[in-house]
C-alpha positions, -999 to +999 in steps of 0.1 A: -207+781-254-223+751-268-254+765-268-242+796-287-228+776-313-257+755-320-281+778-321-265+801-343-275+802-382-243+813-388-220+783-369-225+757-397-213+784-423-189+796-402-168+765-396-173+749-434-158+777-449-126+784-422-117+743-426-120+747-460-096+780-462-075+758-435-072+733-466-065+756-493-035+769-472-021+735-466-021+726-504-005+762-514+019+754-484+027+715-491+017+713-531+006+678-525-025+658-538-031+643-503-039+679-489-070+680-508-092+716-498-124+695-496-107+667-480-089+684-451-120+704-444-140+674-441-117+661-415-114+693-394-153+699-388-158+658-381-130+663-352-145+700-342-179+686-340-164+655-316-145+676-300-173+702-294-197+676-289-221+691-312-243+669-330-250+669-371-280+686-374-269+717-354-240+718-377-265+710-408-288+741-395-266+766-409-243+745-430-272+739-451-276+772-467-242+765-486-258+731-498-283+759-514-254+772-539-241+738-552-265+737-578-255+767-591-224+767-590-226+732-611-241+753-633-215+778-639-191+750-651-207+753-681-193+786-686-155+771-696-175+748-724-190+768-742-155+790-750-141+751-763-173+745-782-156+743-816-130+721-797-158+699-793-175+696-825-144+683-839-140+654-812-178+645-804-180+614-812-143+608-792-159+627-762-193+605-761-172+574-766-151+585-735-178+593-715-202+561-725-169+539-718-166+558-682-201+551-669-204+514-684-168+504-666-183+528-637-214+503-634-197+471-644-166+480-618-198+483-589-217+452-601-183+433-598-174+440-564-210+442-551-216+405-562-180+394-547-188+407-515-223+396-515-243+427-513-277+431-511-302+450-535-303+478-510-264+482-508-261+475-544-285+506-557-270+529-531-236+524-548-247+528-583-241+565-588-211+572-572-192+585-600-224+614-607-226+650-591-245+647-557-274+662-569-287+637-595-269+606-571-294+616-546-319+615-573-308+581-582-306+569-552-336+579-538-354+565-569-335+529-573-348+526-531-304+532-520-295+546-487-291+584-498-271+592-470-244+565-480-248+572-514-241+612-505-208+598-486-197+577-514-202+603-536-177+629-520-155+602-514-153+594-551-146+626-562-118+636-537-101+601-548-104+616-583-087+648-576-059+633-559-052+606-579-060+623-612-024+634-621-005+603-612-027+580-631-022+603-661+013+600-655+013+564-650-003+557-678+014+582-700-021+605-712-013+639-722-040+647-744-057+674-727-094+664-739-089+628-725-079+639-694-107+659-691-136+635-699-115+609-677-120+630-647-158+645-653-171+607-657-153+595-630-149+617-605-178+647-615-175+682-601-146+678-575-130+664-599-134+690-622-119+713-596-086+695-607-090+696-645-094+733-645-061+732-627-044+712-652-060+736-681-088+753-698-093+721-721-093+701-693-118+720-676-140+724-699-143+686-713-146+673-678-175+700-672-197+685-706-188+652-688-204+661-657-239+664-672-236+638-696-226+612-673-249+622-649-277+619-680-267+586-692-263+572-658-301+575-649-307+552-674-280+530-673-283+528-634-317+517-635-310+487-659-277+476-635-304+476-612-320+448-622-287+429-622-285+424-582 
């Protein structure tokens, strides 16, 4: 059976996509921010693949080809902007601010806690772009000499924090403009965030998507001078 399973194309497609319908029926069923889609499916293949004893790269044979659509589908968030384009002609300068605030504090906030707990330049560069969309962290990574892999899980991790913290902070905090709450989650907490501003409302998903590529085009440079910091 184990054989089967890793030698199919199919297997790593397979079992992504039923976890990940697994979590979108716990979140329907329980309406809570903990039962994140991405989160829960996450979890269930780790403890399918322990408990199958299958290894990562069997799972990443077929899983892979879903990786292939990511870009893409990035892409497509653009879609929601470009129907609030007049919305954002009248708040540019707001949005920029937001999102030029958001990776600064994003930076600073890693530089901080990298320095207290006495990181190393290695650790330090692989933490840089957590708050960017995993294709251009890897990018990042990759170029500042991180650990890509960490940087990968960091990434995820970041962005499911985002989406299930998003509302209470709002809340706690008492934001209910709808464009700030959109650039809050694209700089912090990029495309699975987004996933959660589109839930909140077409304003909110469509600020957080511009945020998404902005972000991830002013981190690249700001990344590279934090660099130098550690």
């Amino acid at each position: 059976m184990k054989d089967l399973l890793c030698n199919s194309a199919y297997f790593g497609v397979l079992i992504s996509i039923v976890c990940y319908e697994l979590g979108v029926i716990l979140k329907k069923k329980f309406k809570q921010p903990i039962f994140n889609p991405l989160f829960i499916s996450i979890c269930t293949v780790i403890i399918m693949l322990l408990l199958l004893n299958i290894d990562y790269e069997s799972y990443y044979t077929g899983a892979k080809y879903l990786s292939y659509l990511m870009t893409p589908a990035t892409v497509c968030l653009a879609i929601p902007l470009y129907e609030q384009l007049e919305l954002l002609k009248n708040n540019f300068k707001a949005v920029i601010a937001g999102i030029l605030s958001g990776v600064i504090t994003s930076l600073s906030c890693v530089f901080a806690l990298s320095f207290f707990f006495s990181l190393d330049h290695k650790e330090y560069v692989t933490l840089l772009p957590k708050s960017v969309t995993t294709a251009i962290g890897i990018g990042i990574s990759e170029e500042l000499g991180g650990i890509v892999t960490i940087t990968v899980a960091v990434i995820l991790i970041t962005g499911i924090l985002g989406n299930i913290i998003a509302e209470t902070v709002f809340k706690l905090f008492r934001i209910e403009e709808p464009i700030a709450k959109g650039v809050a989650i694209g700089t912090s907490a990029h495309a699975i965030g987004t996933t959660k501003a589109m839930e909140l409302g077409e304003i909110e998903g469509s600020m957080s998507s511009l945020s998404i590529a902005v972000t991830g085009l002013i981190t690249i440079i700001a990344a590279s001078i934090f660099a130098n910091f550690i």
